[in-house]
C-alpha positions in Angstrom: -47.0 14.7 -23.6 -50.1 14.2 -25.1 -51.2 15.3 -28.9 -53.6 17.9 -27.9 -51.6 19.8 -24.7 -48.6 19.6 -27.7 -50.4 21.5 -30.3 -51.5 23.9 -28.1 -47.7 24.6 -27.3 -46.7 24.9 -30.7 -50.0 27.4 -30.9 -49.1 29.7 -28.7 -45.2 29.9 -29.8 -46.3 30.5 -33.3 -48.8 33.0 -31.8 -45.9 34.9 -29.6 -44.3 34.5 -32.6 -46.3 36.3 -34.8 -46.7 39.3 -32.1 -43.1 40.1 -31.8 -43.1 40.0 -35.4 -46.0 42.4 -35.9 -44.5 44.2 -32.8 -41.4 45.1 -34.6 -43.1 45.9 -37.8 -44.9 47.9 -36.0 -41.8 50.2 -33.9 -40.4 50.1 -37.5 -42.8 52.4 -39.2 -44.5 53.9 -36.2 -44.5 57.5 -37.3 -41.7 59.3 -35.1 -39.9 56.2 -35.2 -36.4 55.4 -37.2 -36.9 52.8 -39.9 -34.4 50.2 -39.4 -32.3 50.7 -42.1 -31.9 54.7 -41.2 -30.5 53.0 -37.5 -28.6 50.8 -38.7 -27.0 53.6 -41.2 -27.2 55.7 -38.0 -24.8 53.0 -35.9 -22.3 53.0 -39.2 -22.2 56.7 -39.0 -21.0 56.3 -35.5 -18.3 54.5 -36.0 -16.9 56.6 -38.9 -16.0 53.2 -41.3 -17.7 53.3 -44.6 -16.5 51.4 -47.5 -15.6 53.7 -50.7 -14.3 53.6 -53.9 -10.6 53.9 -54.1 -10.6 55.8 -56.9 -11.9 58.7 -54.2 -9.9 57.5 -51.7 -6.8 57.6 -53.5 -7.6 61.3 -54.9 -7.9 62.4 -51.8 -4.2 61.4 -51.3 -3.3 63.2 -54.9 -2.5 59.5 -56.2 -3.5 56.7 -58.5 -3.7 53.3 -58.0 -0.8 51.5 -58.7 -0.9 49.4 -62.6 -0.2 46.0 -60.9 -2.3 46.7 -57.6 -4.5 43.8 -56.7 -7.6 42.9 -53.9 -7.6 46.7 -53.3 -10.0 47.6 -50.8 -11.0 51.0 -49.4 -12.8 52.9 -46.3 -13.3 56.6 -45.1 -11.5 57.3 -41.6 -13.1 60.8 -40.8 -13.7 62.0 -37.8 -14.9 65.4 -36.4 -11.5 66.6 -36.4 -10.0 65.0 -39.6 -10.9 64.0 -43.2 -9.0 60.7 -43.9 -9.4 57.4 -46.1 -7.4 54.4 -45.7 -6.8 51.8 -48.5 -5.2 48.4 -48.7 -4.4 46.7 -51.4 -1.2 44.1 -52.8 1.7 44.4 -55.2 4.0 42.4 -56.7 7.5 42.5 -55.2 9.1 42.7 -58.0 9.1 47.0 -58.9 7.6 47.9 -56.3 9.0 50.7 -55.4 8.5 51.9 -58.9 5.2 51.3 -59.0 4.6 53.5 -55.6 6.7 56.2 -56.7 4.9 56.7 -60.1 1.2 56.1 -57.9 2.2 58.8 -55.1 4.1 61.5 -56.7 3.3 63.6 -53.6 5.7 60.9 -51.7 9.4 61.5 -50.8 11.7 60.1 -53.2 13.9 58.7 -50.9 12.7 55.4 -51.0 15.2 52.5 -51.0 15.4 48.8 -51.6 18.0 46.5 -50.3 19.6 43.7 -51.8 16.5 41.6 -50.4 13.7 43.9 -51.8 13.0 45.7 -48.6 11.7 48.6 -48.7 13.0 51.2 -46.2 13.5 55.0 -45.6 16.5 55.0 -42.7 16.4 54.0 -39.2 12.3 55.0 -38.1 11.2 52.2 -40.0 11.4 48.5 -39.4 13.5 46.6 -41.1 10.3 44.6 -41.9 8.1 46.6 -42.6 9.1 49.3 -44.9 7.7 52.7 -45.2 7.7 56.4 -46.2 5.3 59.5 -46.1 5.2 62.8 -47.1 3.9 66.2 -47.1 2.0 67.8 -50.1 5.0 70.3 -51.9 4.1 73.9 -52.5 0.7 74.6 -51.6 -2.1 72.2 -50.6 -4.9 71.6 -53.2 -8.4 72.6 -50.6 -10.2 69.2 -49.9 -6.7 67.3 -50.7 -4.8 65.2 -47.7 -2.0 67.6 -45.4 -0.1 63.9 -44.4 0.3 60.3 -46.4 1.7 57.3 -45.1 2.5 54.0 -46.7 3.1 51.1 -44.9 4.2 48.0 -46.8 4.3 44.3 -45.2 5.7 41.1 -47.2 3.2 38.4 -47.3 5.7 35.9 -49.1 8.2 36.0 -51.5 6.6 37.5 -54.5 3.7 39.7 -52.8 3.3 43.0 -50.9 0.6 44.5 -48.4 0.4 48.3 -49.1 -1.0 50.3 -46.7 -1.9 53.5 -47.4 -3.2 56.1 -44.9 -4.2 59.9 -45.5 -5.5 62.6 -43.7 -5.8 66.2 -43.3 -6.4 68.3 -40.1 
């Protein structure tokens, strides 16, 4: 190929280029037109997954987060019929049933350890997997979650996946 008919390739892709560039700039602010952020916010929205801070999700739920909770992360599950929020976060074996009980006061207090540190409340729950929910007592604070659910998995030896899922309908 020679010099010449190769610089007039790369001419015209930089040229293309620079119109699809321009192009899109140009869709972006046309008046009428979405600016890209507000669609991409818009695509979020449609799937109903937003990041929040626990501290609001775990109000929500009428709890705290627990003292010895680590890598806590949190998102809002609404949806047109619900309000919800999920969070995840870990715990140190070692008291953690405790820890939960004095976090989610709304929970049942039937929660029970076996000699192995596994968490369980009877026969619905996997032996694996402990867990245990609960319904608000007395009346229901307006804005507050009707349903909780924990759900705890052992990583290892020493640490704990907690689960937590709220709603109200």
């Amino acid at each position: 190929m020679s010099a010449v008919r190769r610089r007039v390739l790369v001419g015209v892709g930089v040229t293309l280029a620079l119109v699809a560039a321009a192009a899109l700039w140009v869709r972006q602010f046309a008046p009428g037109q979405e600016p890209l952020t507000k669609a991409l916010t818009a695509r979020l929205e449609a799937t109903e997954l937003w990041w929040v801070n626990c501290a609001k999700a775990l109000d929500f739920a009428e709890a705290t987060m627990p003292e010895r909770a680590t890598d806590a992360f949190c998102t809002n599950d609404t949806y047109p019929t619900s309000a919800g929020y999920i969070a995840n976060f870990r715990m140190p074996r070692e008291g953690l049933a405790e820890g939960l009980k004095e976090a989610f006061p709304r929970l049942r207090a039937d929660l029970e350890e076996d000699r192995h540190g596994v968490l369980s409340r009877g026969a619905d729950c996997d032996r694996l997997i402990g867990c245990f929910d609960g319904e608000s007592a007395g009346t229901l604070r307006p804005s507050r979650a009707s349903h909780v659910t924990l759900r705890i998995t052992y990583e290892d030896e020493r640490t704990a996946v907690v689960k937590m899922t709220s709603f109200r309908v």
